[in-house]
Structures are given as structure tokens and as C-alpha cells.
N, C-alpha and C positions, 0 to 999 in steps of 0.2 A: 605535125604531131610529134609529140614524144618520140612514140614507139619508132617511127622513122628516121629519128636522130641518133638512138641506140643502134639500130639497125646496121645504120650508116658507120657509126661509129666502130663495129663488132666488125664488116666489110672491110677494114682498113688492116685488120690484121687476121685475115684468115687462114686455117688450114684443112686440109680436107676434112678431116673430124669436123671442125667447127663450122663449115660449109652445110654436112649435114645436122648438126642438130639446129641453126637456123632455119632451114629450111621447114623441118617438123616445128619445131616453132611459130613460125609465120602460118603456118597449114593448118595448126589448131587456132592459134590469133581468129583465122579465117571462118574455118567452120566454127568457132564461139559466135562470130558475127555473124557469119549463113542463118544458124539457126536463130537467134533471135531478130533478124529483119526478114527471116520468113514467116515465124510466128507472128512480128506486126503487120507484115503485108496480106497474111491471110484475115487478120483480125479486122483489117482497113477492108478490105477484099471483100467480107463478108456484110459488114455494118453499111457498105455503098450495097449489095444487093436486096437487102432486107429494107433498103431507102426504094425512094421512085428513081423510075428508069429515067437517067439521063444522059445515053450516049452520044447525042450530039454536041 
């Protein structure tokens, strides 16, 4: 990915400041991504219960 090439790249020359605002960085990255592959997992989640049961 991209974002993991910056990453790396940002890694290469760090100092404790920029240690932390990476960090919150990557943290929101993260919860932008939490929250929307929870909102699809509930949406899949839900559209498989309101189908026929097939947990086998």
C-alpha cells in the first residue's frame, strides 16, 4: 500500500515529536477503517440473518 510506503518512509527519519504524531495518525487511519468494516460487517451480519439459516 501507499500509506505503508509513507509510513516507512516518515520511520526513516524520526523524532520523538514525530514518533507521536504518527502514531495518532495511524490510530485514526485505523478507527476511519474500524468504523466502516464494522458498519459493513453488521450490514453482511444482518442481510445473512434475515436469509435461511445456514450454519453448517
Amino acid at each position: 500500500m501507499v500509506l505503508s510506503g509513507i509510513v516507512l518512509l516518515s520511520f526513516s527519519e524520526l523524532s520523538a515529536e514525530n514518533v507521536v504524531f504518527v502514531i495518532f495518525g495511524l490510530l485514526a487511519i485505523s478507527i476511519m477503517f474500524a468504523f466502516q468494516f464494522r458498519d459493513h460487517l453488521i450490514v453482511s451480519i444482518e442481510s445473512e440473518d434475515s436469509g435461511s439459516d445456514n450454519n453448517g
